[in-house]
C-alpha positions in Angstrom: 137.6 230.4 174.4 139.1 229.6 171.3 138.8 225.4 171.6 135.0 226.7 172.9 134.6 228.5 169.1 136.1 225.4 167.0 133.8 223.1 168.8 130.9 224.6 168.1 132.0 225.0 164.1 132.9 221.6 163.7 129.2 220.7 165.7 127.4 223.2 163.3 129.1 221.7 160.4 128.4 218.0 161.5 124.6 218.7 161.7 124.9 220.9 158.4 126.2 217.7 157.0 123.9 214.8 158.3 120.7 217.7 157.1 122.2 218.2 153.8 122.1 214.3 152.9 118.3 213.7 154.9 120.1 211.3 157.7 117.7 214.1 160.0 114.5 214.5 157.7 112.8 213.2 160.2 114.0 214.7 163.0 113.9 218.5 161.8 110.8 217.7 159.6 112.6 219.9 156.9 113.4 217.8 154.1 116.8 218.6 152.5 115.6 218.0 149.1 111.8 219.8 149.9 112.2 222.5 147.3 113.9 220.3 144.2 111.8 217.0 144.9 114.5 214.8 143.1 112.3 211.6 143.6 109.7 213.1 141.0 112.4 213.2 138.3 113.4 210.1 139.1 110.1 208.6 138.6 110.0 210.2 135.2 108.6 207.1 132.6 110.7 208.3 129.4 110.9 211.7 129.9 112.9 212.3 126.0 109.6 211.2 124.8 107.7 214.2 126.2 107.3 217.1 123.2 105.6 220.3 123.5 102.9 220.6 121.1 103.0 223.0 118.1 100.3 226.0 118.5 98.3 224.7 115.8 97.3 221.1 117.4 96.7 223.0 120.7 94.2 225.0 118.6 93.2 221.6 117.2 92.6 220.1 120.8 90.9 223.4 121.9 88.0 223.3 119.3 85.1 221.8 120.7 82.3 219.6 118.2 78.6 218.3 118.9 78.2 214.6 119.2 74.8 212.3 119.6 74.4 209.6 121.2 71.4 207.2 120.3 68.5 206.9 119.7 68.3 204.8 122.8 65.1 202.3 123.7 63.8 203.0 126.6 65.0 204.4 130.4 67.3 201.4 131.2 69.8 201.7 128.1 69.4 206.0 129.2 70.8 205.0 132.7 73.3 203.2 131.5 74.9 205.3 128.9 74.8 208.4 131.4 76.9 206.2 133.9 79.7 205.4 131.4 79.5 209.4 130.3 80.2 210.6 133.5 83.0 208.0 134.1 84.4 209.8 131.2 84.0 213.3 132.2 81.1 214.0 129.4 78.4 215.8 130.1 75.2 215.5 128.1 71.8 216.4 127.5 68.3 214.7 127.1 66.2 214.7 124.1 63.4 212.3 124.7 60.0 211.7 122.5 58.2 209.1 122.9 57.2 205.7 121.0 53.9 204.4 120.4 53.2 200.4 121.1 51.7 197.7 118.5 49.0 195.8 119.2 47.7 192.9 117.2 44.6 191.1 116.9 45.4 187.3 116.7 44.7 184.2 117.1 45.4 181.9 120.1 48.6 180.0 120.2 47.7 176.9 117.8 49.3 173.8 118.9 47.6 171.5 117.0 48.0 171.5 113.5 44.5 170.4 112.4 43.5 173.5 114.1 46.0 175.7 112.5 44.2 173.8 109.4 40.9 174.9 110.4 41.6 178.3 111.0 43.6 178.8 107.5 40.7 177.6 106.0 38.0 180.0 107.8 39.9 183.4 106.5 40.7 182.2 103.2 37.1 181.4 102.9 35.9 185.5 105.0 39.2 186.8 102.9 40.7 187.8 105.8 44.5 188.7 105.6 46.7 187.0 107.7 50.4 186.3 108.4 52.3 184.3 111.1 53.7 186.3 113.9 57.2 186.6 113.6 59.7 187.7 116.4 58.0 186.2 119.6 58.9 182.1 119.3 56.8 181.7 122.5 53.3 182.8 121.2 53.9 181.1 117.8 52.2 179.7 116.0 50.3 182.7 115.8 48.3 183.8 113.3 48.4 187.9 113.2 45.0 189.4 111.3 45.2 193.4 112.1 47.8 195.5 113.8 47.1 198.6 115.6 48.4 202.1 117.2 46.8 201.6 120.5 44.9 198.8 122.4 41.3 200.5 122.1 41.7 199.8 118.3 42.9 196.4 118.8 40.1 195.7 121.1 37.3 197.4 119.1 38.4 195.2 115.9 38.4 192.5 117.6 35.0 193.0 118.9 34.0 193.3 115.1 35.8 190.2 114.2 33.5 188.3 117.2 30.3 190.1 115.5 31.5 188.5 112.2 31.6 184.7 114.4 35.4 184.4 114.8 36.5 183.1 117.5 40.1 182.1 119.5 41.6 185.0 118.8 42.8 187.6 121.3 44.4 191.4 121.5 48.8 191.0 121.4 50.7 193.7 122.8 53.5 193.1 120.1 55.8 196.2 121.0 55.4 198.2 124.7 55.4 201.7 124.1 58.4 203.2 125.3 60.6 206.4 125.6 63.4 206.7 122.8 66.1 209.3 124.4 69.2 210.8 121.9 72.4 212.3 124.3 73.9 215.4 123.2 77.7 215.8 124.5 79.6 218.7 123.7 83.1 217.7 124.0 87.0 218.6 122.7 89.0 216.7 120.1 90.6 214.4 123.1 87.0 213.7 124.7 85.5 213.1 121.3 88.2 210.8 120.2 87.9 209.2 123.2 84.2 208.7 123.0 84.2 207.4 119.6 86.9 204.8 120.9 84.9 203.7 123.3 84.1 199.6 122.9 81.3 199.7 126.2 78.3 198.8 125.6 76.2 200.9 126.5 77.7 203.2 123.8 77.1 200.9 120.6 74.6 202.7 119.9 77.5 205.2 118.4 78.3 209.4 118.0 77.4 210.9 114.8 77.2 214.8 114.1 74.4 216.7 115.7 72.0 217.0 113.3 70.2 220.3 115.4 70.6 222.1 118.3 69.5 220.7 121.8 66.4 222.2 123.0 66.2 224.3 125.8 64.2 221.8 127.3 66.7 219.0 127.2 67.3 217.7 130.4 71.0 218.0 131.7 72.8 214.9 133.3 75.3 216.3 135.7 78.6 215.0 135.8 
């Protein structure tokens, strides 16, 4: 009975053993080291550089500020700065107004110089201003005489200018109008620091203060 008890001992001892140094983690599916986790300290990357922080820079870290974003031009550059927000865990609001467009009355594209010539001559001689469109190397040269807030003025000018005899001249749309959209973040010293680090592009249009309050209006862009 005896040699029966010491047997079983050294058996219980054996398997204590081989559990205690994982030879049967896999076998028991209770992992000697479950509750310490060793391998997590040893993956530690410089652990004596970790420092708790003093109360005052968490209260630092803790205060939140207003940043803007923009103006942006238009919906496309809009899309694109939301994206790179939300990659960063920002969220932000909308503050759109819109833009108006330019529209010129102008002359047809004049390839020829001797008609360039011509037409020079013509508005010196009705004393009509004119300058040479600048900005769109396609159309030029291009003789712009008015510019207006809308196409109906454009076109009724232009009908005034064909009353007067002109003619070869046209309505421009020099500038679409378009929606010009601001994003308001509200965001903690790391997320702001962050966000003014930022080198993407669809954030050179930079954070500043927030001059005012979002409106309750504004437009939220979920995360």
């Amino acid at each position: 009975m005896m040699r029966v008890l010491v047997i079983v001992l050294l058996a219980v001892n054996a398997l204590f053993f081989a559990w205690s140094r994982g030879w049967l983690d896999t076998v028991t599916g209770l992992p000697a080291e479950a509750g310490r986790e060793p391998q997590r300290v040893a993956a530690q990357q410089h652990p004596e550089r970790i420092q708790p922080l003093a109360a005052s820079a968490v209260a630092a870290l803790a205060q939140r500020s207003c940043l803007e974003l923009g103006p942006l031009d238009g919906d496309t550059a809009l899309t694109a700065a939301q994206t790179v927000l939300r990659a960063m865990g920002a969220d932000a609001q909308v503050r759109s107004s819109e833009q108006g467009g330019e529209w010129a009355v102008a002359t047809i594209k004049m390839a020829d110089p001797e008609f360039r010539a011509r037409k020079e001559a013509t508005y010196k001689q009705l004393r009509l201003n004119y300058e040479l469109l600048e900005g769109m190397p396609a159309e030029n040269p291009t003789f712009v005489l008015t510019r207006h807030a809308s196409i109906a003025e454009a076109e009724t000018q232009m009908e005034a200018f064909g009353k007067r005899g002109l003619k070869g001249i046209r309505v421009l749309a020099l500038k679409p109008a378009q929606s010009q959209h601001t994003l308001v973040i509200q965001a903690d010293a790391l997320l702001a620091n962050r966000l003014k680090a930022s080198k993407d592009p669809a954030l050179a249009a930079g954070f500043k203060a927030c001059t005012a309050a979002a409106p309750a209006a504004a437009s939220a862009a979920s995360s």
